[in-house]
mmCIF file of the N, C-alpha and C atoms, coordinates in Angstrom:
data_MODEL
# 
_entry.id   MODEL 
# 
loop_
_atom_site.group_PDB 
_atom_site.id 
_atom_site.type_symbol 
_atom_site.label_atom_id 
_atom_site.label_alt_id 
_atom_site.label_comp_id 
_atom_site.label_asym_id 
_atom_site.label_entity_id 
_atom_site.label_seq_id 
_atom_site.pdbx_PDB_ins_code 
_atom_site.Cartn_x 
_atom_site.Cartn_y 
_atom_site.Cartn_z 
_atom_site.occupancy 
_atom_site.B_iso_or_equiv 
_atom_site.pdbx_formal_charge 
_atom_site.auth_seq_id 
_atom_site.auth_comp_id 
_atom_site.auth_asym_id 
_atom_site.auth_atom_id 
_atom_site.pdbx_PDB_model_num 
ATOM 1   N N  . UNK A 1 1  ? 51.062 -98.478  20.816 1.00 0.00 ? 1  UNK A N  1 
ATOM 2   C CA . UNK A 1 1  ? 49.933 -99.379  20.779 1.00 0.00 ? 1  UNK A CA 1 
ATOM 3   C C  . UNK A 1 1  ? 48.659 -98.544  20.851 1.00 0.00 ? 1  UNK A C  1 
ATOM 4   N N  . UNK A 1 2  ? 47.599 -98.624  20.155 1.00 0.00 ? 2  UNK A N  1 
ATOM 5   C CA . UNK A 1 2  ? 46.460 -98.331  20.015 1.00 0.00 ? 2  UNK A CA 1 
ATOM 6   C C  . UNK A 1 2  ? 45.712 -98.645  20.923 1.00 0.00 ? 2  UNK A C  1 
ATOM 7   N N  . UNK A 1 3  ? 44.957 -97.463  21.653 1.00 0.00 ? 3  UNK A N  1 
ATOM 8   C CA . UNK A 1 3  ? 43.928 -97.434  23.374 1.00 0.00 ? 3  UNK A CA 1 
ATOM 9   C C  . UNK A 1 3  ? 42.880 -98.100  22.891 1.00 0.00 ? 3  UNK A C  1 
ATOM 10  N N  . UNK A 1 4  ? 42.291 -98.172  21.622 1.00 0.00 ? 4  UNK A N  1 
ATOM 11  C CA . UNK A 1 4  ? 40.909 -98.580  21.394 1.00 0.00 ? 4  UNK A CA 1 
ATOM 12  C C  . UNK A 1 4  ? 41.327 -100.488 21.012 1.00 0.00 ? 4  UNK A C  1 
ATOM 13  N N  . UNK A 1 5  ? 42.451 -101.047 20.577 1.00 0.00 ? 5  UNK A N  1 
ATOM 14  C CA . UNK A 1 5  ? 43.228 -102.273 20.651 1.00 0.00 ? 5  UNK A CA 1 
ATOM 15  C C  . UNK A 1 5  ? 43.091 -102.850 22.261 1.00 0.00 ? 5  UNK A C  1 
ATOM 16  N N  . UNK A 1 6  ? 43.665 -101.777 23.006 1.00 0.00 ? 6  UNK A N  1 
ATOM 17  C CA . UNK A 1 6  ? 44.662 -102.640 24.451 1.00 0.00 ? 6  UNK A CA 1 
ATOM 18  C C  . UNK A 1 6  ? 42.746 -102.660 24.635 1.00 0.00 ? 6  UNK A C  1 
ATOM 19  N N  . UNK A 1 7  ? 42.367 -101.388 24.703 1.00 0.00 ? 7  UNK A N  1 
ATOM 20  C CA . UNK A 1 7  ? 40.660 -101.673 25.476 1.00 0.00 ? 7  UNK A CA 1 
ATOM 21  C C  . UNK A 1 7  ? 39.866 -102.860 25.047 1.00 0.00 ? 7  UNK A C  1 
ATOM 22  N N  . UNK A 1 8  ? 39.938 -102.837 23.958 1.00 0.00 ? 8  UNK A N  1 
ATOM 23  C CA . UNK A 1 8  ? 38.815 -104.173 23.050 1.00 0.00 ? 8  UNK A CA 1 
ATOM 24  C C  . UNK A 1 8  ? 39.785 -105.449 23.911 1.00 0.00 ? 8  UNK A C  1 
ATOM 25  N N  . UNK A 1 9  ? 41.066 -105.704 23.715 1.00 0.00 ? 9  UNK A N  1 
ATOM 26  C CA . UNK A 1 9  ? 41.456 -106.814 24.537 1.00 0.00 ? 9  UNK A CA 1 
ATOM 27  C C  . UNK A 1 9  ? 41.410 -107.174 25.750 1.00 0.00 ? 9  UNK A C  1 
ATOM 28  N N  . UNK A 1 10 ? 41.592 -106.410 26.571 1.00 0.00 ? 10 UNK A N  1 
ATOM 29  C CA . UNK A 1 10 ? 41.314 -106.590 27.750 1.00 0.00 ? 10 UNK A CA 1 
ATOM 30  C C  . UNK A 1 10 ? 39.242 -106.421 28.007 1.00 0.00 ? 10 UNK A C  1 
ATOM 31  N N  . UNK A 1 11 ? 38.445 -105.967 27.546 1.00 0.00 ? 11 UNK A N  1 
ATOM 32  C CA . UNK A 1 11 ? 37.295 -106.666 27.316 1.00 0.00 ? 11 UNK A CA 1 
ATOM 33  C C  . UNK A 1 11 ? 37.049 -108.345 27.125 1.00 0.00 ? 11 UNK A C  1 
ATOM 34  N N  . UNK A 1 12 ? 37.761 -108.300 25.903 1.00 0.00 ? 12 UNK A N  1 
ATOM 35  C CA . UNK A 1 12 ? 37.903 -109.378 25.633 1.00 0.00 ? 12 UNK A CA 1 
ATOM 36  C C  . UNK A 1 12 ? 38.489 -110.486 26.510 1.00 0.00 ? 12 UNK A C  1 
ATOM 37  N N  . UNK A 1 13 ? 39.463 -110.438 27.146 1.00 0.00 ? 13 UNK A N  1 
ATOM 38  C CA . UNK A 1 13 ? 39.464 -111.293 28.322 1.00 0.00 ? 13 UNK A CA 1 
ATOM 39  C C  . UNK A 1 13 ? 38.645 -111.242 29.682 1.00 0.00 ? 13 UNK A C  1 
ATOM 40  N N  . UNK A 1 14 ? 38.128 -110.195 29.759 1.00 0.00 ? 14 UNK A N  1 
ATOM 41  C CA . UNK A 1 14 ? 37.265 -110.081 30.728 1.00 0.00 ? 14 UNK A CA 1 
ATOM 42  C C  . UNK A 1 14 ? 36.022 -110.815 30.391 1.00 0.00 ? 14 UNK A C  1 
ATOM 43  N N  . UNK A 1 15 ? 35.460 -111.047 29.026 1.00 0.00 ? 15 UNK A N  1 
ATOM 44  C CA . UNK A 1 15 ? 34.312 -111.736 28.815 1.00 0.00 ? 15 UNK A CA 1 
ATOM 45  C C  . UNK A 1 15 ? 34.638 -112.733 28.928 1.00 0.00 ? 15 UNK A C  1 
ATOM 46  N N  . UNK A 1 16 ? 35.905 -113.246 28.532 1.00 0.00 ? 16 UNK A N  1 
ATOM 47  C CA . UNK A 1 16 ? 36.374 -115.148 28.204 1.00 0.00 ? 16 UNK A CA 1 
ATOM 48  C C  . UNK A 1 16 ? 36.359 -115.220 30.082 1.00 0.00 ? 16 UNK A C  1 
ATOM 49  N N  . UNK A 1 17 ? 36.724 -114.468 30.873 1.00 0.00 ? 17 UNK A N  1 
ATOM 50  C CA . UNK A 1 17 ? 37.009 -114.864 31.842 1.00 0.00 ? 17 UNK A CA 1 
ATOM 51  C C  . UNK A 1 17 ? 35.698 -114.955 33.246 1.00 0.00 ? 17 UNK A C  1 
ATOM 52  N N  . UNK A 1 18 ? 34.905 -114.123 32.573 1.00 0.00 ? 18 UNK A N  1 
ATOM 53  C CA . UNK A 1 18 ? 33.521 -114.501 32.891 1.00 0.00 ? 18 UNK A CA 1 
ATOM 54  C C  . UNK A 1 18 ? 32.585 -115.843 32.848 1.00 0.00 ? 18 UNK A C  1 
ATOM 55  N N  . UNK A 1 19 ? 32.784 -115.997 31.654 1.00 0.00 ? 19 UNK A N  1 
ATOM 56  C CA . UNK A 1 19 ? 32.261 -117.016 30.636 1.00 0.00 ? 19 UNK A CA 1 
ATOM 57  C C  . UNK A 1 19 ? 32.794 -118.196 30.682 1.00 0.00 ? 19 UNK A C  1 
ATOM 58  N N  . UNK A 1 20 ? 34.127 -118.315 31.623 1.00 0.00 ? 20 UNK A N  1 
ATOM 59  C CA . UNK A 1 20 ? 34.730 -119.374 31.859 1.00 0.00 ? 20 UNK A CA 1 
ATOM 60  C C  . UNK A 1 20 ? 34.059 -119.667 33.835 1.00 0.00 ? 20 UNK A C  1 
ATOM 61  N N  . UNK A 1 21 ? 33.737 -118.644 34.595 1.00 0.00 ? 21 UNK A N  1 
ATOM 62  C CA . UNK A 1 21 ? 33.193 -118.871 36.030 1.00 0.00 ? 21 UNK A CA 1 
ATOM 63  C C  . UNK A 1 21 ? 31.795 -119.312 35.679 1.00 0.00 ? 21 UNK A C  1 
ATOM 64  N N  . UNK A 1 22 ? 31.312 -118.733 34.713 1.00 0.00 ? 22 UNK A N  1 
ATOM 65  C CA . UNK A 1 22 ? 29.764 -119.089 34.461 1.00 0.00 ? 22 UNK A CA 1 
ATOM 66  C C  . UNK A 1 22 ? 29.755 -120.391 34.089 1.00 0.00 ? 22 UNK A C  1 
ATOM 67  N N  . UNK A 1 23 ? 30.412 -121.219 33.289 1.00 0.00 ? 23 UNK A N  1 
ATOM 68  C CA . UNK A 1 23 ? 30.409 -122.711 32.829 1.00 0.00 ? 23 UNK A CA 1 
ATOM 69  C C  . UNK A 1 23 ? 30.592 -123.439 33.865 1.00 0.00 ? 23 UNK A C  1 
ATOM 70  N N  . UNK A 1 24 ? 31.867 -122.856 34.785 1.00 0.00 ? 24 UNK A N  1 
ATOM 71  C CA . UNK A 1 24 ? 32.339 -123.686 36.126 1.00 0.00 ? 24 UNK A CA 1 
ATOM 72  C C  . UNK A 1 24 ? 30.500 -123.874 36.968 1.00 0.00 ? 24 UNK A C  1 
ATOM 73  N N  . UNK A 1 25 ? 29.982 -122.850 37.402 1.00 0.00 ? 25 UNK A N  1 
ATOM 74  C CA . UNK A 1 25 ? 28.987 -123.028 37.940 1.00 0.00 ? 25 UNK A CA 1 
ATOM 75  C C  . UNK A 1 25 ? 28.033 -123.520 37.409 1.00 0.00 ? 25 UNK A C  1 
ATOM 76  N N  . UNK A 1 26 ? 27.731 -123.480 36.212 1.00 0.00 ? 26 UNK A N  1 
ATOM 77  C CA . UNK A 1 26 ? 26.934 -124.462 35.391 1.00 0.00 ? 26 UNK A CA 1 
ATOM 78  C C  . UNK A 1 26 ? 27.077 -125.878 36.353 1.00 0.00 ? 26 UNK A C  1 
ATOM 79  N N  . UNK A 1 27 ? 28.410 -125.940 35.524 1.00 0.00 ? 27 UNK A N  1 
ATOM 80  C CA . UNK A 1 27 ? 28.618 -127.770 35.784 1.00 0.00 ? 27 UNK A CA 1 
ATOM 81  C C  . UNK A 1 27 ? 28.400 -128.387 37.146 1.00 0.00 ? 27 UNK A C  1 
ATOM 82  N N  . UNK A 1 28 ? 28.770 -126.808 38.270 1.00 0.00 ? 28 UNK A N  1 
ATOM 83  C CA . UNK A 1 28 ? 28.457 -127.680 39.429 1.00 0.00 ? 28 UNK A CA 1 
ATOM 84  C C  . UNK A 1 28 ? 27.001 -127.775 39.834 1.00 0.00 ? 28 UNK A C  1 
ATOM 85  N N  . UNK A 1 29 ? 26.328 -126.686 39.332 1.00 0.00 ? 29 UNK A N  1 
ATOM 86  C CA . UNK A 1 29 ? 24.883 -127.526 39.562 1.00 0.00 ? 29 UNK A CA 1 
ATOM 87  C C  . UNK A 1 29 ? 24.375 -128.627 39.054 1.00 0.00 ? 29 UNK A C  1 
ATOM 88  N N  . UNK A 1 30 ? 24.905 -128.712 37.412 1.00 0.00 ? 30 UNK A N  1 
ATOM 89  C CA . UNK A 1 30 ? 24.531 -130.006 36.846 1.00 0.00 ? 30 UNK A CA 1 
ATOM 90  C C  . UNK A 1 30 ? 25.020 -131.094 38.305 1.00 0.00 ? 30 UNK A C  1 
ATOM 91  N N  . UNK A 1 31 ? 26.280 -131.246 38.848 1.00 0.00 ? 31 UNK A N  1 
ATOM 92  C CA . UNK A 1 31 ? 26.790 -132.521 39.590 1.00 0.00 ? 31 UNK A CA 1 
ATOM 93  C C  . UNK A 1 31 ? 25.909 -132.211 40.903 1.00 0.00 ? 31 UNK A C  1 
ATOM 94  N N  . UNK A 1 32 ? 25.529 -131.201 40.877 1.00 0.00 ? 32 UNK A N  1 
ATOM 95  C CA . UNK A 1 32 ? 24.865 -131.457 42.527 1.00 0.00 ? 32 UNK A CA 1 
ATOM 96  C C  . UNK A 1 32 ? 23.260 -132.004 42.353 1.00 0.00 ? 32 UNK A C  1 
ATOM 97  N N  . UNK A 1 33 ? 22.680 -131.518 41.114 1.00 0.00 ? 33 UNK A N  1 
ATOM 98  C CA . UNK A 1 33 ? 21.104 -132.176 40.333 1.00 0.00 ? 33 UNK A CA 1 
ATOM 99  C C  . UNK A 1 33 ? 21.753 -133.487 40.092 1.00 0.00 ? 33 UNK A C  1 
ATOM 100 N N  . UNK A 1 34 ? 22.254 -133.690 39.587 1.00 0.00 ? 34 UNK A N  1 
ATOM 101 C CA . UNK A 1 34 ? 22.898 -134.943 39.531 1.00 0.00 ? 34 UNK A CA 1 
ATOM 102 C C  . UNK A 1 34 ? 22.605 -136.167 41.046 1.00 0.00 ? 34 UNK A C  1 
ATOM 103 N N  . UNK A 1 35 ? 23.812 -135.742 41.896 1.00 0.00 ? 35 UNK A N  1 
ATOM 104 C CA . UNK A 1 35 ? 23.583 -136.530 42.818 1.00 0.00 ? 35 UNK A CA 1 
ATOM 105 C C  . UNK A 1 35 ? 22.746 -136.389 43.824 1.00 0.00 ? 35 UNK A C  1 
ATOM 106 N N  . UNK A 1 36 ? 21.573 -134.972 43.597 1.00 0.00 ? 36 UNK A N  1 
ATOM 107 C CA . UNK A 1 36 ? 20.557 -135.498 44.624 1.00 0.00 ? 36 UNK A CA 1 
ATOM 108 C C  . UNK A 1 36 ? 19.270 -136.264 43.750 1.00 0.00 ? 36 UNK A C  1 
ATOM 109 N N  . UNK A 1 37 ? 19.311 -136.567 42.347 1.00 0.00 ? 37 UNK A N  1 
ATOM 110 C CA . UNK A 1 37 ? 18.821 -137.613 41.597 1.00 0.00 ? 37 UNK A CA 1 
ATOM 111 C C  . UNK A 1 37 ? 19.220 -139.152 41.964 1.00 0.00 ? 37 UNK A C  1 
ATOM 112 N N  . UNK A 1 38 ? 20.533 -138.726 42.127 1.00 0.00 ? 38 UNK A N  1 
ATOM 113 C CA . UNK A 1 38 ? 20.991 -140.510 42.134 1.00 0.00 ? 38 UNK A CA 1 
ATOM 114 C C  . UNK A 1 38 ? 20.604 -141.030 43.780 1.00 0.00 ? 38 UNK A C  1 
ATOM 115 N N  . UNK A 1 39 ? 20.985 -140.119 44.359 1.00 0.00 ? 39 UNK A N  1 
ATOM 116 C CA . UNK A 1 39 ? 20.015 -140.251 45.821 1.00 0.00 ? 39 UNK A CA 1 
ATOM 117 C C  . UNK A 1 39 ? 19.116 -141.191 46.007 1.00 0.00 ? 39 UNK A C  1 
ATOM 118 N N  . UNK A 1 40 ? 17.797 -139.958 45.132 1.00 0.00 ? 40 UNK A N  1 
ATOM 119 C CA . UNK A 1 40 ? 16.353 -140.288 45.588 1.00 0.00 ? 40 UNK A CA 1 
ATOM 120 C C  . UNK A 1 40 ? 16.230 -141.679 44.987 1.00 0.00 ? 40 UNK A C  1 
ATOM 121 N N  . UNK A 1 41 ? 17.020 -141.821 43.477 1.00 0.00 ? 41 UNK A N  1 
ATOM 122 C CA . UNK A 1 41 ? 16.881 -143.133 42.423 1.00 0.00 ? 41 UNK A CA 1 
ATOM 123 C C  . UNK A 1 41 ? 16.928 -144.127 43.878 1.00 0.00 ? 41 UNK A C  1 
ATOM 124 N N  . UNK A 1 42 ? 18.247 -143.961 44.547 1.00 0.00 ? 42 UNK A N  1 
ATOM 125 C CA . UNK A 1 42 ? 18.638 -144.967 45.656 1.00 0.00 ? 42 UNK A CA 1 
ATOM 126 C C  . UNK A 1 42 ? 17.474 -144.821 46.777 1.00 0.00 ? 42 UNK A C  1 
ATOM 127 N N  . UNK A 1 43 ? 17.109 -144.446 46.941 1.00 0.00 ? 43 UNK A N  1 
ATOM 128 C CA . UNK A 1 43 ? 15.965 -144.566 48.114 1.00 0.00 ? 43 UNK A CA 1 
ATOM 129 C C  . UNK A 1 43 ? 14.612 -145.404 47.653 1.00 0.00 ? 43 UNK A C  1 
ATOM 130 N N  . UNK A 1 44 ? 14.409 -144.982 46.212 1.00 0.00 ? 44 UNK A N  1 
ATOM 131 C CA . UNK A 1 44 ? 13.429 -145.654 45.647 1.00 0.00 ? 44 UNK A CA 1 
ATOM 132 C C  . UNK A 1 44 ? 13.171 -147.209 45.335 1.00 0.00 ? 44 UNK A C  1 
ATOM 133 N N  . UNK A 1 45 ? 14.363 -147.597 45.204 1.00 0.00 ? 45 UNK A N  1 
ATOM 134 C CA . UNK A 1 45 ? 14.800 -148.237 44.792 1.00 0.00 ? 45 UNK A CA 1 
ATOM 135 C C  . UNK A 1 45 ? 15.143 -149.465 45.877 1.00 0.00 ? 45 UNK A C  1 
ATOM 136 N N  . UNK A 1 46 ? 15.912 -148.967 46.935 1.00 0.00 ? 46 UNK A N  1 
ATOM 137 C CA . UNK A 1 46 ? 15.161 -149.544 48.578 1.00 0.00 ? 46 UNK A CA 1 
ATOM 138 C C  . UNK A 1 46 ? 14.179 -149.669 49.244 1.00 0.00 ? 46 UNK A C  1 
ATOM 139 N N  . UNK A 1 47 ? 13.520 -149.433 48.688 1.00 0.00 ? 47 UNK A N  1 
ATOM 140 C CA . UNK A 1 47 ? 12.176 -149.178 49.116 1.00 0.00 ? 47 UNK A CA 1 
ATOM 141 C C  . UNK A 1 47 ? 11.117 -150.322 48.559 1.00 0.00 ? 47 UNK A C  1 
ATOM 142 N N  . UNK A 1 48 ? 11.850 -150.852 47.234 1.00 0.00 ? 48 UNK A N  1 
ATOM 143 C CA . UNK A 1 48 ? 11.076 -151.707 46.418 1.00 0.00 ? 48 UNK A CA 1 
ATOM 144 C C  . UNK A 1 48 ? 10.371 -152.913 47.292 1.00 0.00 ? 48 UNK A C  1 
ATOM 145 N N  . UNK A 1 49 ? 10.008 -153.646 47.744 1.00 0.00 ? 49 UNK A N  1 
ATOM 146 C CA . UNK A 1 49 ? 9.717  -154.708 48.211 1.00 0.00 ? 49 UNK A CA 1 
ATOM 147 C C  . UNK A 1 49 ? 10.644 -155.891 47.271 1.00 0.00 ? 49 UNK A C  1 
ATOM 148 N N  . UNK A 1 50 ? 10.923 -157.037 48.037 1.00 0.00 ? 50 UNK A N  1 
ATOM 149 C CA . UNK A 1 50 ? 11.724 -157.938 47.398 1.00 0.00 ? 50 UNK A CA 1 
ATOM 150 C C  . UNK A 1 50 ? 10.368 -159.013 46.959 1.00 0.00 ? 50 UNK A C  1 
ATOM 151 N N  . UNK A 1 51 ? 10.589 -159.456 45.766 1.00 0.00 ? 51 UNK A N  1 
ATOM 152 C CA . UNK A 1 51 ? 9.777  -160.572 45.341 1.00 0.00 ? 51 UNK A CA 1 
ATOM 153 C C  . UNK A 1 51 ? 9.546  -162.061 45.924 1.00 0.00 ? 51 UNK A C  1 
ATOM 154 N N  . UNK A 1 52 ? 8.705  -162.305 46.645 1.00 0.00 ? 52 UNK A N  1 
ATOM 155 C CA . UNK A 1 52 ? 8.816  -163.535 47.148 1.00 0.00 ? 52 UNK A CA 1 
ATOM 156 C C  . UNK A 1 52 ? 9.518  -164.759 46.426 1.00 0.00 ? 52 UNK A C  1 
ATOM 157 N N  . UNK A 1 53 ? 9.751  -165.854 46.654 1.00 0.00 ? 53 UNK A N  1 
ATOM 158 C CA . UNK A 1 53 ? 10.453 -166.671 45.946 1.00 0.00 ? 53 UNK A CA 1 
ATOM 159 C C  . UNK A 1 53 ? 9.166  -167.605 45.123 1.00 0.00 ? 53 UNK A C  1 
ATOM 160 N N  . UNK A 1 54 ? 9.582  -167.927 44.013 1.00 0.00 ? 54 UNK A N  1 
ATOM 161 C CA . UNK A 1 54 ? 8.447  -168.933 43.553 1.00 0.00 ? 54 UNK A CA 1 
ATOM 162 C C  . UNK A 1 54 ? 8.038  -170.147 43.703 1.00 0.00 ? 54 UNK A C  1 
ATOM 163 N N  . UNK A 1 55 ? 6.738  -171.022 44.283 1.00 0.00 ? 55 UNK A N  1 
ATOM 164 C CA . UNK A 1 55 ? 6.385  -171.490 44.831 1.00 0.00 ? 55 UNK A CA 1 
ATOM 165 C C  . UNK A 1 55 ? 6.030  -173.097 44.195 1.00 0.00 ? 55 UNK A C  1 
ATOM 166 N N  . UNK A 1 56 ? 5.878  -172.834 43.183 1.00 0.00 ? 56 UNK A N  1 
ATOM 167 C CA . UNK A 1 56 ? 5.927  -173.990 41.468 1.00 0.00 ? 56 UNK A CA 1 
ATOM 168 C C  . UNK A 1 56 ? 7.365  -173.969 40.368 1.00 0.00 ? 56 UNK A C  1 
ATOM 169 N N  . UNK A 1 57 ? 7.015  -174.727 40.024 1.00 0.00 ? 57 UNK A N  1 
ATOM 170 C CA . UNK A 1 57 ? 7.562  -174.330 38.393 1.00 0.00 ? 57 UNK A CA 1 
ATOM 171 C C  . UNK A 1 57 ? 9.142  -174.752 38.424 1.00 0.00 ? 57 UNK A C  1 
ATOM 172 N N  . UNK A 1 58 ? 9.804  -174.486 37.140 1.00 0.00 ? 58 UNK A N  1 
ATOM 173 C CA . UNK A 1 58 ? 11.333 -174.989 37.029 1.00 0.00 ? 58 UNK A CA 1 
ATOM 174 C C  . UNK A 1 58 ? 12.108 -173.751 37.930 1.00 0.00 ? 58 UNK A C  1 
ATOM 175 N N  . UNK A 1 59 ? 11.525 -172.365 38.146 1.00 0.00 ? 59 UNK A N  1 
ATOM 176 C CA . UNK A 1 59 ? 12.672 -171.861 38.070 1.00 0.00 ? 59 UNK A CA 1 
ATOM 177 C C  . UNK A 1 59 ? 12.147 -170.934 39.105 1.00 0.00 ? 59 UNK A C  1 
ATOM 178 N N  . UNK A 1 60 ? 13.208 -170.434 39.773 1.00 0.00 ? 60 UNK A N  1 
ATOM 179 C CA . UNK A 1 60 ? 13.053 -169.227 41.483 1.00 0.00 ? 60 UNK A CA 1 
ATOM 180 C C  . UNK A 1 60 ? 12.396 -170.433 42.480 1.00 0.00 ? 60 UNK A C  1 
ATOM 181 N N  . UNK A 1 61 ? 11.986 -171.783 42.280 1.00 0.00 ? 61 UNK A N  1 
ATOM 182 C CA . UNK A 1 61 ? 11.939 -172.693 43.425 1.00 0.00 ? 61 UNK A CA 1 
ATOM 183 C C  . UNK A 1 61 ? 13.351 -172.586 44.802 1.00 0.00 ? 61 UNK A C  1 
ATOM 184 N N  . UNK A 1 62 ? 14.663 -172.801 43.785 1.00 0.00 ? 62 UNK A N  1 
ATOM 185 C CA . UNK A 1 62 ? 15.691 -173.149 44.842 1.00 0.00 ? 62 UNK A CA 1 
ATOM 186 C C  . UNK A 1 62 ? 16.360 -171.787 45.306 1.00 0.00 ? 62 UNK A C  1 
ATOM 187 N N  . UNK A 1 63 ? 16.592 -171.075 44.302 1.00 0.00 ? 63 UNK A N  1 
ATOM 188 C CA . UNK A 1 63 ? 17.213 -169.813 44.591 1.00 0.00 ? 63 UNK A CA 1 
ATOM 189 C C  . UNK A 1 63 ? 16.675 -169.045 44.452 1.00 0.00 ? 63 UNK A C  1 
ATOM 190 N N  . UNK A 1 64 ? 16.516 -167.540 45.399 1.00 0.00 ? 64 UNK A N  1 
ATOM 191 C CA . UNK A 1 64 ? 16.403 -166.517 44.756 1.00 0.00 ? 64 UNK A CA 1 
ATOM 192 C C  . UNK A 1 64 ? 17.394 -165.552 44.336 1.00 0.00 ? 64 UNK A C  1 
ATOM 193 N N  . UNK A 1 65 ? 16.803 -165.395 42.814 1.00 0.00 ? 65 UNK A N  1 
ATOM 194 C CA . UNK A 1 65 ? 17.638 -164.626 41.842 1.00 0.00 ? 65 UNK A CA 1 
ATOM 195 C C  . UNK A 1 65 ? 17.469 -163.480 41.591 1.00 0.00 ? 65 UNK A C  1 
ATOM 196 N N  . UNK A 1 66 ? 16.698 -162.700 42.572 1.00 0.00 ? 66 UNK A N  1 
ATOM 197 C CA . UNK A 1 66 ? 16.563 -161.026 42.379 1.00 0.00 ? 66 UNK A CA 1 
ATOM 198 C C  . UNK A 1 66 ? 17.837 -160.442 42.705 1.00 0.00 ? 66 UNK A C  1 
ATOM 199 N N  . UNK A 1 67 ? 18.084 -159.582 41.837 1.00 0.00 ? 67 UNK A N  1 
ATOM 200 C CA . UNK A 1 67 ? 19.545 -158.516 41.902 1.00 0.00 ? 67 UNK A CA 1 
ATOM 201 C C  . UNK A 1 67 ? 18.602 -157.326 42.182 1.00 0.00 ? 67 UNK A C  1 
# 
């Protein structure tokens, strides 16, 4: 077997195998930006004040219908 073959291959898995930890860590920052987004979304979002109910008219008289 050819030294300049076995060398280029085993490079070669050494880059795929790099390149495969580097994606892993990619993705986990994407999921951790991720859920400290969905977080704050949720805090914001509690935070809203609820709409009083409406005081006239056909409709939000009997129920309120805020989701």
């Amino acid at each position: 077997m050819d030294v300049a073959l076995t060398q280029s291959i085993v490079s070669t898995a050494n880059a795929l195998a790099s390149r495969e930890t580097a994606d892993a860590v990619q993705v986990t920052v994407l999921k951790k930006a991720l859920d400290t987004q969905e977080t704050a979304a949720a805090t914001l979002l509690a935070a809203l004040p609820q709409p009083p109910l409406a005081t006239e008219g056909p409709l939000g008289t009997q129920l309120n219908t805020y989701a």
